[in-house]
Jmol script that loads the backbone (N, CA, C; Angstrom):
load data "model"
ATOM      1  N   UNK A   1     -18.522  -7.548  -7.281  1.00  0.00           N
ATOM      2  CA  UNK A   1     -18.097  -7.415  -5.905  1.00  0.00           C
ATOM      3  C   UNK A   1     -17.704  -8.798  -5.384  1.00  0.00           C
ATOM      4  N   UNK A   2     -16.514  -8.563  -4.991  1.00  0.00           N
ATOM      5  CA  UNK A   2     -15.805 -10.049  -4.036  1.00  0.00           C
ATOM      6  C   UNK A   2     -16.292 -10.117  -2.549  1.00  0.00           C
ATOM      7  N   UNK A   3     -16.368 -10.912  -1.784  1.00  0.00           N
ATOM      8  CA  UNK A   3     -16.306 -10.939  -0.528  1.00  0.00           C
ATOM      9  C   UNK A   3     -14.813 -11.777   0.022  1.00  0.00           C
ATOM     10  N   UNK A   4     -14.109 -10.713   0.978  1.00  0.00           N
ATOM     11  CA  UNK A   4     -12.518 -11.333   0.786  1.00  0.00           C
ATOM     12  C   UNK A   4     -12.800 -11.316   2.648  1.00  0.00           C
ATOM     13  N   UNK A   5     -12.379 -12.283   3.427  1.00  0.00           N
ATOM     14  CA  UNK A   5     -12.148 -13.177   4.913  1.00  0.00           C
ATOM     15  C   UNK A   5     -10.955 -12.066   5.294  1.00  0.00           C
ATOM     16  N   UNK A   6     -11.285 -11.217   6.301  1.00  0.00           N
ATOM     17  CA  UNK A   6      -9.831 -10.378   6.918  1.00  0.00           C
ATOM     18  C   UNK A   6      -8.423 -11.566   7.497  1.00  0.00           C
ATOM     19  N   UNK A   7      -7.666 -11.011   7.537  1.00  0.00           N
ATOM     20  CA  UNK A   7      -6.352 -11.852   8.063  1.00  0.00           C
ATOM     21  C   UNK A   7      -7.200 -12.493   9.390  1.00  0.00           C
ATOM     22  N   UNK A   8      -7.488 -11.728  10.459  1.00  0.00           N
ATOM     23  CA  UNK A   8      -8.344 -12.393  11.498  1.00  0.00           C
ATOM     24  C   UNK A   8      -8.774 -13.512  11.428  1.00  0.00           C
ATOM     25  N   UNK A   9      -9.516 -13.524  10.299  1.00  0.00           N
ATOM     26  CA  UNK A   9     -10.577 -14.373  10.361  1.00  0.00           C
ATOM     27  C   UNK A   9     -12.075 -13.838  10.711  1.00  0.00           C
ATOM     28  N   UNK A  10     -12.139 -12.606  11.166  1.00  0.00           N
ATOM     29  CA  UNK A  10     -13.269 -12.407  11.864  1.00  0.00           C
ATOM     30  C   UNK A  10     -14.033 -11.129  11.049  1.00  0.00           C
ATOM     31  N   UNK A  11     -13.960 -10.742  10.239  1.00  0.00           N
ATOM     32  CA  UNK A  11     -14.731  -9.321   9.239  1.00  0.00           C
ATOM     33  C   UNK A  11     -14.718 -10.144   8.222  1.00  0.00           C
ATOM     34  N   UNK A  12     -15.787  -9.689   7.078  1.00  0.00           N
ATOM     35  CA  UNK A  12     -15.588  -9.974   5.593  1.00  0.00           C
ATOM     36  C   UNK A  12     -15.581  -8.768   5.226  1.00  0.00           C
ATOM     37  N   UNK A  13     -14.814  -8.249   3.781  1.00  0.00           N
ATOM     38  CA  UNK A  13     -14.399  -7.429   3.754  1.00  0.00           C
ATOM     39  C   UNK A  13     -15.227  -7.128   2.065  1.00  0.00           C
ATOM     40  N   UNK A  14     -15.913  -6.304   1.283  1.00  0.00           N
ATOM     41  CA  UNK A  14     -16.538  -6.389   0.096  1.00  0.00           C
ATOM     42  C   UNK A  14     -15.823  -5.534  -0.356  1.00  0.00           C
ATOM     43  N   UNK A  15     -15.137  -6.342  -1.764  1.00  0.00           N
ATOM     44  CA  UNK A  15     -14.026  -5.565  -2.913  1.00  0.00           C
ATOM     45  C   UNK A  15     -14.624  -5.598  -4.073  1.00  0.00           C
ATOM     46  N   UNK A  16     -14.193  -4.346  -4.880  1.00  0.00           N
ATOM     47  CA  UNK A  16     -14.265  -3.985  -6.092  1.00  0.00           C
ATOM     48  C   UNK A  16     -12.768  -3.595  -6.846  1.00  0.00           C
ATOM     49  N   UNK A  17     -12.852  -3.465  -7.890  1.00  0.00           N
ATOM     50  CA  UNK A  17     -11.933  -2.922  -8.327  1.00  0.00           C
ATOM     51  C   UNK A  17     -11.814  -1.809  -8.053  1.00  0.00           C
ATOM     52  N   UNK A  18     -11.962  -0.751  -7.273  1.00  0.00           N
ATOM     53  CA  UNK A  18     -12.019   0.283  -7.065  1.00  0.00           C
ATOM     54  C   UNK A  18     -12.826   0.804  -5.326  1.00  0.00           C
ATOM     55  N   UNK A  19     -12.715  -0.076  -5.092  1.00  0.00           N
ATOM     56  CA  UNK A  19     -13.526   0.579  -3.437  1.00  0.00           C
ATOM     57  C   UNK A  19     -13.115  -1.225  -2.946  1.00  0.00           C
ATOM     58  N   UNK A  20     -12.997  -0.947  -1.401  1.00  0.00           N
ATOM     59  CA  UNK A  20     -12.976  -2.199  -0.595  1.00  0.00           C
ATOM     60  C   UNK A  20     -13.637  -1.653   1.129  1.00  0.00           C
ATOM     61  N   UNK A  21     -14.172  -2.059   1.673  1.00  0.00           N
ATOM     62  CA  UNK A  21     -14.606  -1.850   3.099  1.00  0.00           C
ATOM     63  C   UNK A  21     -13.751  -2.072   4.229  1.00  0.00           C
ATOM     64  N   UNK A  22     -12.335  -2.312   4.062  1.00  0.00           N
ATOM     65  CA  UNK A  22     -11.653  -2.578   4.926  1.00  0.00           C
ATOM     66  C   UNK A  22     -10.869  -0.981   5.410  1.00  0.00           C
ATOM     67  N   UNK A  23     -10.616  -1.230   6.785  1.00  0.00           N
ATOM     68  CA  UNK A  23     -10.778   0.326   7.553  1.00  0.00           C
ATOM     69  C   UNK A  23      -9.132   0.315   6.703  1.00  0.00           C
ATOM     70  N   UNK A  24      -7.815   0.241   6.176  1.00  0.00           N
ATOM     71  CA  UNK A  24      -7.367   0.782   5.454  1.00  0.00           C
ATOM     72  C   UNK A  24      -7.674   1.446   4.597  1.00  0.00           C
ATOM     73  N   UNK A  25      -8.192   0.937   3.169  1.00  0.00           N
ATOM     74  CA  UNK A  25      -8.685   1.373   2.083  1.00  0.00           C
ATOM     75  C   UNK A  25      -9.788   2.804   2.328  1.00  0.00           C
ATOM     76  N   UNK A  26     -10.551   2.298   3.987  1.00  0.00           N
ATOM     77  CA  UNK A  26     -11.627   3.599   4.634  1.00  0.00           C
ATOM     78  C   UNK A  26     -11.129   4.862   4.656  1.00  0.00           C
ATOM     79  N   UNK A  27      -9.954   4.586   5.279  1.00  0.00           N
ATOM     80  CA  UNK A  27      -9.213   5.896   5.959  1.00  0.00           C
ATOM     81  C   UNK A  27      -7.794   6.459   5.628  1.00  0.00           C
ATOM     82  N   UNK A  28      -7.421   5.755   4.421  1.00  0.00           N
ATOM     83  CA  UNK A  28      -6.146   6.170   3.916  1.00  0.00           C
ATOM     84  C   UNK A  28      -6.300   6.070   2.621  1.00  0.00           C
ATOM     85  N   UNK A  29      -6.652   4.804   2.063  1.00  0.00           N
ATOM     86  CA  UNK A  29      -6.438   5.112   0.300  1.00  0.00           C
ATOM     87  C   UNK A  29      -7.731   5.942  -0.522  1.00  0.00           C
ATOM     88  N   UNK A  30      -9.532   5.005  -0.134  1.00  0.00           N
ATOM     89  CA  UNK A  30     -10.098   6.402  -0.724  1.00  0.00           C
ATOM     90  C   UNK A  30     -10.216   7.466  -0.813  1.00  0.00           C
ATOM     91  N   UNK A  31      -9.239   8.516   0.064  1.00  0.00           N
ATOM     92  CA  UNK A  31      -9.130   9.725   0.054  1.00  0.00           C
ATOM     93  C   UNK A  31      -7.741  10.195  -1.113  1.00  0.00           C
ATOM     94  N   UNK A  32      -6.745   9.147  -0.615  1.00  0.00           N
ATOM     95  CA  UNK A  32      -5.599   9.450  -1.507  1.00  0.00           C
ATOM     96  C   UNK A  32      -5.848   8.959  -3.064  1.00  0.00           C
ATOM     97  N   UNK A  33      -7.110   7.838  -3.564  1.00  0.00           N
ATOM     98  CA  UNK A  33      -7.446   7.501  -4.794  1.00  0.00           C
ATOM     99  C   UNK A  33      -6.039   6.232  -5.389  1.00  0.00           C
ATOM    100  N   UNK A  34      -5.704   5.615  -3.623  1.00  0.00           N
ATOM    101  CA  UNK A  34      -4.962   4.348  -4.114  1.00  0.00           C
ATOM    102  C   UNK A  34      -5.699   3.362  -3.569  1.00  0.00           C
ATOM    103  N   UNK A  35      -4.812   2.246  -3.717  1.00  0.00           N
ATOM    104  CA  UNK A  35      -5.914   0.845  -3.334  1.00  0.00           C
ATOM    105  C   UNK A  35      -5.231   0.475  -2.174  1.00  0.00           C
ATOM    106  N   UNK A  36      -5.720  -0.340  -1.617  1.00  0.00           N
ATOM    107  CA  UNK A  36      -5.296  -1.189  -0.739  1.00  0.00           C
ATOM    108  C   UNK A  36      -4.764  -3.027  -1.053  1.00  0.00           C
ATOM    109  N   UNK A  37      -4.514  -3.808  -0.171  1.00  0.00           N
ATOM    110  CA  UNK A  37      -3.771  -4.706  -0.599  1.00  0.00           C
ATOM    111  C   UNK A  37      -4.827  -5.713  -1.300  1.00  0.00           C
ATOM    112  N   UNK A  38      -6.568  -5.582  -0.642  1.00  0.00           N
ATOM    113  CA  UNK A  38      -7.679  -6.540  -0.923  1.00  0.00           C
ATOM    114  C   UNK A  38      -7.495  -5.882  -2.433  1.00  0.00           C
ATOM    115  N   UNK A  39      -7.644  -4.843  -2.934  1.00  0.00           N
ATOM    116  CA  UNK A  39      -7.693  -4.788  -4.513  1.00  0.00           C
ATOM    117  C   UNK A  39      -6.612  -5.185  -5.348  1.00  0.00           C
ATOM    118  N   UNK A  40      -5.307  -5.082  -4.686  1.00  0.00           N
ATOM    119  CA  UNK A  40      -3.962  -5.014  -5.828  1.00  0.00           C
ATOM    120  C   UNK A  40      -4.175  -6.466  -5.742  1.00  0.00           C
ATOM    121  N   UNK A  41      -4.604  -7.319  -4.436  1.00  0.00           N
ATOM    122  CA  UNK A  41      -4.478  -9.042  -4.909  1.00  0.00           C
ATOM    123  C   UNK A  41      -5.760  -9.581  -5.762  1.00  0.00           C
ATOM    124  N   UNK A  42      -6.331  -9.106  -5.420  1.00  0.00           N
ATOM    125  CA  UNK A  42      -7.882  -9.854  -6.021  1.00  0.00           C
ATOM    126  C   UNK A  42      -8.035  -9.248  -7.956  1.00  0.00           C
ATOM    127  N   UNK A  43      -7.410  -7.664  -7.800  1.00  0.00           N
ATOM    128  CA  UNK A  43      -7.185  -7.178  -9.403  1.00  0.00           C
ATOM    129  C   UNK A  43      -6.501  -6.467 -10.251  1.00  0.00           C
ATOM    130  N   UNK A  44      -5.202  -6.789  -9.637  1.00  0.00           N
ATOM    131  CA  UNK A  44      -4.016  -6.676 -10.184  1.00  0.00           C
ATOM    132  C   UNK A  44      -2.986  -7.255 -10.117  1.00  0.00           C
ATOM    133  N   UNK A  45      -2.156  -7.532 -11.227  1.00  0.00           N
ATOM    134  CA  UNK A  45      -0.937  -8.348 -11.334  1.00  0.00           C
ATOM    135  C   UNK A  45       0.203  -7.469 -11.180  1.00  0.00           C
ATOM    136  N   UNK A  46       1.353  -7.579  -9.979  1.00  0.00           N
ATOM    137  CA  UNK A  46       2.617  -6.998  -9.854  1.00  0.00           C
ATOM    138  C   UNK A  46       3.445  -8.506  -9.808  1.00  0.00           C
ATOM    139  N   UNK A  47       4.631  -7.917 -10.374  1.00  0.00           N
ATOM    140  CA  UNK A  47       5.626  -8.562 -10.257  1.00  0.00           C
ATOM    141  C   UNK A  47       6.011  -8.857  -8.280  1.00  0.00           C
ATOM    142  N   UNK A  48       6.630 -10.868  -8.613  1.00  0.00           N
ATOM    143  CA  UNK A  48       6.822 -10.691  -7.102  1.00  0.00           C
ATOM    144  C   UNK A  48       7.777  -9.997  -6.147  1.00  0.00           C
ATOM    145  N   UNK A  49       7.543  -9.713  -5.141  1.00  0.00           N
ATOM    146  CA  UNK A  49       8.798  -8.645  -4.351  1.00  0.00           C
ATOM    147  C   UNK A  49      10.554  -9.488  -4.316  1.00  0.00           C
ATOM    148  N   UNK A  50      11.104  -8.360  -4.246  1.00  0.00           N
ATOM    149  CA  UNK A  50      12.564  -9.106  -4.596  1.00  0.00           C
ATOM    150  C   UNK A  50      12.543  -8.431  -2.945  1.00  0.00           C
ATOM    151  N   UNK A  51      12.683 -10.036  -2.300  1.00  0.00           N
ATOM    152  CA  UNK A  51      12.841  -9.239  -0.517  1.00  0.00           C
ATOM    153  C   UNK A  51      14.306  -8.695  -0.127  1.00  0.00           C
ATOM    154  N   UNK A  52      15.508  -9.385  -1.038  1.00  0.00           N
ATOM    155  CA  UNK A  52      16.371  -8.637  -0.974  1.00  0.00           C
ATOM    156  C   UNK A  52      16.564  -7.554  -1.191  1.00  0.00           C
ATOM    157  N   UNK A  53      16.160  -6.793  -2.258  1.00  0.00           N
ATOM    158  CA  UNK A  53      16.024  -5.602  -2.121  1.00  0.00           C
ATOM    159  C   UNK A  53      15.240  -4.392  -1.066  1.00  0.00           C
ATOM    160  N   UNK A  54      14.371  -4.924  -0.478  1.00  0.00           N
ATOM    161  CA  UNK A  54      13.237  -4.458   0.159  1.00  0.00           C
ATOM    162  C   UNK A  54      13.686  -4.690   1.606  1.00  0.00           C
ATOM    163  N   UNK A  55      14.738  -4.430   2.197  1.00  0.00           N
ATOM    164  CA  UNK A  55      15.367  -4.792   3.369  1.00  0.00           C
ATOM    165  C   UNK A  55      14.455  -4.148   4.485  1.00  0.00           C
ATOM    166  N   UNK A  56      15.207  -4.820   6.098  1.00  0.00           N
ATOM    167  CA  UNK A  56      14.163  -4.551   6.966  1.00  0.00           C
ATOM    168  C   UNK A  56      13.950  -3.283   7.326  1.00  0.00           C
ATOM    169  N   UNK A  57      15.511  -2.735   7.101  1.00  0.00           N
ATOM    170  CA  UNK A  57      15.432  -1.510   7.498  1.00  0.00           C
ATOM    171  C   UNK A  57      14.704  -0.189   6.353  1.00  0.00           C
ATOM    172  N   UNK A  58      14.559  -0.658   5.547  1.00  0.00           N
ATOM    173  CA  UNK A  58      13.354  -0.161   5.100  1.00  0.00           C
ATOM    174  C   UNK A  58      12.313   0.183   4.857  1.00  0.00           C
ATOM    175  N   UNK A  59      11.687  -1.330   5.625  1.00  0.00           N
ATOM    176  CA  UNK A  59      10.465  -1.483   6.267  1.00  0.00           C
ATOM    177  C   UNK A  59      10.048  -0.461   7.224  1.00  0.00           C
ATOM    178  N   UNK A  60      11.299  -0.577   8.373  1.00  0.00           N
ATOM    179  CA  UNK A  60      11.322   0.720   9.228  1.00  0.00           C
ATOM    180  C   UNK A  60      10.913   2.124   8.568  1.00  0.00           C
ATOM    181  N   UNK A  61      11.389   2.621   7.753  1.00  0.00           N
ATOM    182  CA  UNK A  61      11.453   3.810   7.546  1.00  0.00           C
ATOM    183  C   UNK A  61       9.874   4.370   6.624  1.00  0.00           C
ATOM    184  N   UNK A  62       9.302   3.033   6.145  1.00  0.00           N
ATOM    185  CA  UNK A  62       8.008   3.362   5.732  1.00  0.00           C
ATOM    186  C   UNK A  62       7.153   3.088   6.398  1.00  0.00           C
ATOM    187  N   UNK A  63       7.062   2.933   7.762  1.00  0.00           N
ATOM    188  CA  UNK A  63       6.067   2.122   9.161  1.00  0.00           C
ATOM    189  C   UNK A  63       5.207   3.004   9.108  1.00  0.00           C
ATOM    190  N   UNK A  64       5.903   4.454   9.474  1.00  0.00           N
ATOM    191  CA  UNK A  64       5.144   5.485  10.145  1.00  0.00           C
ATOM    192  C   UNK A  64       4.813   6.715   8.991  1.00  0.00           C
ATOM    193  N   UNK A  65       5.712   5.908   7.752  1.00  0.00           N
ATOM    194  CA  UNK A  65       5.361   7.026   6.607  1.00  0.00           C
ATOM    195  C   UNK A  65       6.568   8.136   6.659  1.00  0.00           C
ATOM    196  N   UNK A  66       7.028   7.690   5.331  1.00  0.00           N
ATOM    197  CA  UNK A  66       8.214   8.922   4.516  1.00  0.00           C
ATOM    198  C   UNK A  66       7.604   9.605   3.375  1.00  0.00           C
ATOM    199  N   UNK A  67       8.303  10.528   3.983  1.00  0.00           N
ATOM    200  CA  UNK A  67       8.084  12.030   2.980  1.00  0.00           C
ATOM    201  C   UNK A  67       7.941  11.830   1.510  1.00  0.00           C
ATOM    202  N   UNK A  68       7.164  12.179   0.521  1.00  0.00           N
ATOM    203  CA  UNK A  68       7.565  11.965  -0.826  1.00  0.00           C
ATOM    204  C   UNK A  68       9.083  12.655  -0.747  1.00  0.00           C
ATOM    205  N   UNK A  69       9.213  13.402  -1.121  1.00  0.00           N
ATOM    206  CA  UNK A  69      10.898  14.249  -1.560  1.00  0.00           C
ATOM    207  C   UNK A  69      11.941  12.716  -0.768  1.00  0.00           C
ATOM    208  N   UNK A  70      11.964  12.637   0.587  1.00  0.00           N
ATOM    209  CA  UNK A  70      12.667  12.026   1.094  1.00  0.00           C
ATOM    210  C   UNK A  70      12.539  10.509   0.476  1.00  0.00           C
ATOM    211  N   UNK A  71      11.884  10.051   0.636  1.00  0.00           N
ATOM    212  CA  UNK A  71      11.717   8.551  -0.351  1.00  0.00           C
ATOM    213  C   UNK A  71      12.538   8.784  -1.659  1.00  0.00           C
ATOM    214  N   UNK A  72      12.466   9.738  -2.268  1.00  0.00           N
ATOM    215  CA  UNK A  72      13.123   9.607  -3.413  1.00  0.00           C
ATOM    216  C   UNK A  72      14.595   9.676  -3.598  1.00  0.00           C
ATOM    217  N   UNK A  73      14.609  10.788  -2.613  1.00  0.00           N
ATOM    218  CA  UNK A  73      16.116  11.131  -2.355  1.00  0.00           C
ATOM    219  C   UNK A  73      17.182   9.922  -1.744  1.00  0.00           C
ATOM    220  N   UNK A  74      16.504   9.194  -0.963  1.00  0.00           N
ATOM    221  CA  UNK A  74      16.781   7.903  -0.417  1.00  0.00           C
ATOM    222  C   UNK A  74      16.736   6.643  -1.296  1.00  0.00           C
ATOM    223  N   UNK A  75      15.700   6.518  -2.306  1.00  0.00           N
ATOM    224  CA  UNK A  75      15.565   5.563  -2.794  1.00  0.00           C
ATOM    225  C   UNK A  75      15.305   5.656  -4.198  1.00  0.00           C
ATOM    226  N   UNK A  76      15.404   6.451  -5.109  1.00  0.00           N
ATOM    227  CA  UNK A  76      15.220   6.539  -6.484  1.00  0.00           C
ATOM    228  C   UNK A  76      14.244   6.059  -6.846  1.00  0.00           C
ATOM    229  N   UNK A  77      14.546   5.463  -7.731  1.00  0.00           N
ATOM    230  CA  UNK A  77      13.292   4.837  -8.930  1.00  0.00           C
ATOM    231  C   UNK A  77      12.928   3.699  -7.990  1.00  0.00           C
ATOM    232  N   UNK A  78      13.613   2.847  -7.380  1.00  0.00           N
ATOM    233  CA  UNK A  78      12.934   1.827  -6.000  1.00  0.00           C
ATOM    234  C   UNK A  78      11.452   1.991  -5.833  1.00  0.00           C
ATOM    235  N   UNK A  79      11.484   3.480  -5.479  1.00  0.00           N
ATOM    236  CA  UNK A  79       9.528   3.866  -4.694  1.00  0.00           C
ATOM    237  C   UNK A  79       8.731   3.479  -6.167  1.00  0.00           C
ATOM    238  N   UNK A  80       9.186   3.581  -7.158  1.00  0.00           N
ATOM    239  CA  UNK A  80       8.048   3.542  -8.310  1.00  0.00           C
ATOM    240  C   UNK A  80       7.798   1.709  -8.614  1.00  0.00           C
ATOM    241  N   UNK A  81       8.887   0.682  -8.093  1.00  0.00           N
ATOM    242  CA  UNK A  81       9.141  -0.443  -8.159  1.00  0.00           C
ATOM    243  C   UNK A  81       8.098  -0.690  -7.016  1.00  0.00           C
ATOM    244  N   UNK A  82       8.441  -0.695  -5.777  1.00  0.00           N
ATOM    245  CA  UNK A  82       7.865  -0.894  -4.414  1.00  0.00           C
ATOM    246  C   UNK A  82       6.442  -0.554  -4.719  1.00  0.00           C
ATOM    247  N   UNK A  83       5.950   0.504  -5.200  1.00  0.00           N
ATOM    248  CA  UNK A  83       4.608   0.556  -5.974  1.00  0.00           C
ATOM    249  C   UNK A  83       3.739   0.144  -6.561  1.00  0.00           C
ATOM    250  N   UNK A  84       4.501  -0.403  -7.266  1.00  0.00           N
ATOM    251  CA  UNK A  84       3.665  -1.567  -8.366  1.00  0.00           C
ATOM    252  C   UNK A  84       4.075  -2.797  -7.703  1.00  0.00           C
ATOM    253  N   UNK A  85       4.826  -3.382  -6.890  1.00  0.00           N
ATOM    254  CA  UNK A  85       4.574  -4.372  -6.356  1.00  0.00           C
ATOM    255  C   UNK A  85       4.377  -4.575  -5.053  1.00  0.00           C
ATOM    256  N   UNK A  86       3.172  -3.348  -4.862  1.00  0.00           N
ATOM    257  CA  UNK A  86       2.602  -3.128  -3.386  1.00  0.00           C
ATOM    258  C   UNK A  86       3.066  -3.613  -2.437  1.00  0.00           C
ATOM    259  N   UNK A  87       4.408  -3.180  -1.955  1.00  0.00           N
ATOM    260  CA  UNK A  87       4.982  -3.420  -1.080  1.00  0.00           C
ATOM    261  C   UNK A  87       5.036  -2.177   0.065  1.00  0.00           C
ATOM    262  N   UNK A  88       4.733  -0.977  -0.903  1.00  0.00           N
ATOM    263  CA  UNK A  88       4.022   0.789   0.004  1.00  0.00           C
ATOM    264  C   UNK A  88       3.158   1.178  -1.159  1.00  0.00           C
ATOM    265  N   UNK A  89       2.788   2.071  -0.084  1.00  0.00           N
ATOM    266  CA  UNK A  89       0.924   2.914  -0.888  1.00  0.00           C
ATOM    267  C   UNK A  89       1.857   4.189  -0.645  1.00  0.00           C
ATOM    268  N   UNK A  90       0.827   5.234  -1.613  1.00  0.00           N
ATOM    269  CA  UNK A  90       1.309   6.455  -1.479  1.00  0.00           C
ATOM    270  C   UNK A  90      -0.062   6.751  -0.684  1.00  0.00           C
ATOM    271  N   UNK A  91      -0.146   8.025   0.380  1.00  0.00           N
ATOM    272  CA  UNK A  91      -1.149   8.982   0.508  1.00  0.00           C
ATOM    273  C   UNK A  91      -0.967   9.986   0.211  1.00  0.00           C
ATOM    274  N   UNK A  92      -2.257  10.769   0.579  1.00  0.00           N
ATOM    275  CA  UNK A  92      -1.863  12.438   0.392  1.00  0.00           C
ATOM    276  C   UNK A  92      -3.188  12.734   1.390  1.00  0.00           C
ATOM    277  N   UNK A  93      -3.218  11.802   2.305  1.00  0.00           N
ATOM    278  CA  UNK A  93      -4.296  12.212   3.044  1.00  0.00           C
ATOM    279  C   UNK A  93      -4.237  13.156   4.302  1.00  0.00           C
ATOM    280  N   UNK A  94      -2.454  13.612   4.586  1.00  0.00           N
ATOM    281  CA  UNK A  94      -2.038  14.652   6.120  1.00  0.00           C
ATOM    282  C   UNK A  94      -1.816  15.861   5.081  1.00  0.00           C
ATOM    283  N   UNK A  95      -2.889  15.930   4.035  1.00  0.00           N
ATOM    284  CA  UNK A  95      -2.116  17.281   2.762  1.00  0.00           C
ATOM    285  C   UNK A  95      -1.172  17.044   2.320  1.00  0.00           C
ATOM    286  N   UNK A  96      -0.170  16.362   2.789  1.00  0.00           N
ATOM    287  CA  UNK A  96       1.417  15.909   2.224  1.00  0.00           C
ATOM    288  C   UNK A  96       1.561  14.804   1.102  1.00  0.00           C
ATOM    289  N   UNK A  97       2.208  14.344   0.529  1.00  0.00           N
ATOM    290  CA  UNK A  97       2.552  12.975   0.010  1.00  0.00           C
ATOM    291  C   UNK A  97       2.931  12.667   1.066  1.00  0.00           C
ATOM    292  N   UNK A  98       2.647  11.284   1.143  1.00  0.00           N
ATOM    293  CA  UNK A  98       3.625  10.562   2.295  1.00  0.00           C
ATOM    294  C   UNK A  98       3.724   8.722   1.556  1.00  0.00           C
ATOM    295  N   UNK A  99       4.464   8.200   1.767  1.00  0.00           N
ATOM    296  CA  UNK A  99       4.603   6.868   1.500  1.00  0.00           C
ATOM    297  C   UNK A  99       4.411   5.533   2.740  1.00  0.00           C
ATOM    298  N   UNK A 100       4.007   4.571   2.527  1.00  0.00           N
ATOM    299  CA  UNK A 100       3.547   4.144   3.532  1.00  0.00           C
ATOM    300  C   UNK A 100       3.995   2.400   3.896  1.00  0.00           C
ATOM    301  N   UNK A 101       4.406   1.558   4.503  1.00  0.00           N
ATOM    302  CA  UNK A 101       4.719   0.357   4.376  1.00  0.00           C
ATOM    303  C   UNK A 101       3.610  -0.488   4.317  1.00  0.00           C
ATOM    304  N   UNK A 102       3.099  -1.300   3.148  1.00  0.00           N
ATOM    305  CA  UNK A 102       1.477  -2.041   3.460  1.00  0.00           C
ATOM    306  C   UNK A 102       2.270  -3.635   4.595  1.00  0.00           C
ATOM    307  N   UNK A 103       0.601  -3.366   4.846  1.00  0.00           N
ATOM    308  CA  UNK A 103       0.848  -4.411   6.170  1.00  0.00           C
ATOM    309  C   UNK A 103      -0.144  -5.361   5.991  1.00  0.00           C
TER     310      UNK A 103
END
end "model"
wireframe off; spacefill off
backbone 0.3
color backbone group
């Protein structure tokens, strides 16, 4: 177990490879069985983001969460890229897939 300093400054946050205490990981990924950003940095290696590709207006469209079907249809093989270099999480925590912009 890590102890990782929130962006704040003001929570510590206790990571595992597999569980973290931060109210993301609380309320969106352990239900969906993804990680959050304290695990993909502290224990996993992605390639770095190509920000050109990853434009703003993209950002937009994963703020509030896109549809699986629609992400794909929009963006192809991209979502499986953006994935592994945690740039969005998937859920499935509204019953739906949904895709998500990490912040």
């Amino acid at each position: 177990m890590v102890s990782v300093l929130s962006s704040d400054k003001k929570t510590v946050y206790q990571v595992t490879e597999s569980s973290c205490t931060c109210p993301d990981f609380m309320f969106r990924h352990a239900k969906a069985g993804s990680r959050c950003k304290h695990i993909n940095k502290l224990f996993f290696t992605f390639e770095p983001a190509d920000e050109f590709e990853f434009k703003e207006e993209f950002k937009q469209q994963f703020k509030n969460g896109l549809g699986f079907d629609d992400a794909y249809v929009l963006h192809g093989d991209n979502i499986d890229k953006w994935l592994k270099q945690s740039l969005i999480c998937e859920s499935k925590h509204t019953g739906r897939r949904m895709f998500y912009l990490m912040e």
